[in-house]
C-alpha positions as CSV (number, residue, x, y, z in Angstrom):
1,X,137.8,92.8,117.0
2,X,135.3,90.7,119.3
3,X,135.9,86.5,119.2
4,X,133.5,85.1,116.8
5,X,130.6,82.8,118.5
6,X,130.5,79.6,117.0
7,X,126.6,80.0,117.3
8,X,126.2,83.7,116.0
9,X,128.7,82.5,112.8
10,X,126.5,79.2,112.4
11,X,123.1,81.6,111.9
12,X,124.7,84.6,110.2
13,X,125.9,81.8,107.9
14,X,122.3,80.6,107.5
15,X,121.0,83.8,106.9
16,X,124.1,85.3,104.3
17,X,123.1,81.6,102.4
18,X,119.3,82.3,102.5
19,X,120.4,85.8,101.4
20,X,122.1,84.9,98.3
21,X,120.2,82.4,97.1
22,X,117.3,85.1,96.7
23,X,119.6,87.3,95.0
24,X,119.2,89.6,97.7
25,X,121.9,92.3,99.2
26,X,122.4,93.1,102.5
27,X,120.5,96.6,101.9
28,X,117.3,94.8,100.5
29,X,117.1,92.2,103.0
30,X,117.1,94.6,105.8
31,X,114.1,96.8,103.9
32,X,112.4,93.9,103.7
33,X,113.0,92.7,107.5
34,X,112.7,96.3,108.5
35,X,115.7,96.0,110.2
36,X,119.0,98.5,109.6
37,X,121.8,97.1,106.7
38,X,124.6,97.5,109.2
39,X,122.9,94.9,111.6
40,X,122.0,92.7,108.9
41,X,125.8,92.6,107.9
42,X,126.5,91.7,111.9
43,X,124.4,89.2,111.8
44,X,126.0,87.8,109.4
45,X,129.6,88.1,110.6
46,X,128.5,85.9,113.5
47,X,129.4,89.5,115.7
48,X,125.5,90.2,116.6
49,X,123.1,88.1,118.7
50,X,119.6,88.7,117.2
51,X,116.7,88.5,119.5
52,X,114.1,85.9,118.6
53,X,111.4,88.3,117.2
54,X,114.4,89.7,114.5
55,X,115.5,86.2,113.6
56,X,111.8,85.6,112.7
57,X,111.7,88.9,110.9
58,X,114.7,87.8,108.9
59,X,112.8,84.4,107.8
60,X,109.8,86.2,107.3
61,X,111.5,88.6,104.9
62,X,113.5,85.6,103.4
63,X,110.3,83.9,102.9
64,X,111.1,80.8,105.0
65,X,110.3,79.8,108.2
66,X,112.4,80.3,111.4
67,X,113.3,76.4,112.2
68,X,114.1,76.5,108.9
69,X,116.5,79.7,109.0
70,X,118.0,78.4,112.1
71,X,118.1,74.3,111.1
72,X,121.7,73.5,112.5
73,X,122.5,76.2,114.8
74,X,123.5,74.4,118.2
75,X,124.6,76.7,121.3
């Protein structure tokens, strides 16, 4: 299993927060982002390294903005 980036886990831990909160699953999220469940579920394991344009996707779909989804994610 890959070592966890402390920057990947800070965001993925944004975005599983953001997630709940909405009552949303992984699977719904990713409809709504267009992006695939699997890579929504990296994300939020810290193991994948969104590009900008998906982290903005993600907020859109969360309906927050991106500073917002990223607030406290330091490389």
């Amino acid at each position: 299993m890959p070592k966890r980036d402390s920057t990947l886990a800070a965001l993925g831990q944004n975005v599983r927060h953001q997630r709940e909160a909405r009552g949303l699953t992984q699977e719904k999220l990713a409809e709504r982002a267009s992006l695939d469940p699997t890579y929504i579920s990296g994300i939020e394991r810290g193991l994948r390294n969104p590009g900008i344009k998906n982290v903005a996707r993600l907020a859109k779909a969360l309906g927050i903005t991106t500073p917002k989804l990223v607030e406290g994610v330091d490389a």
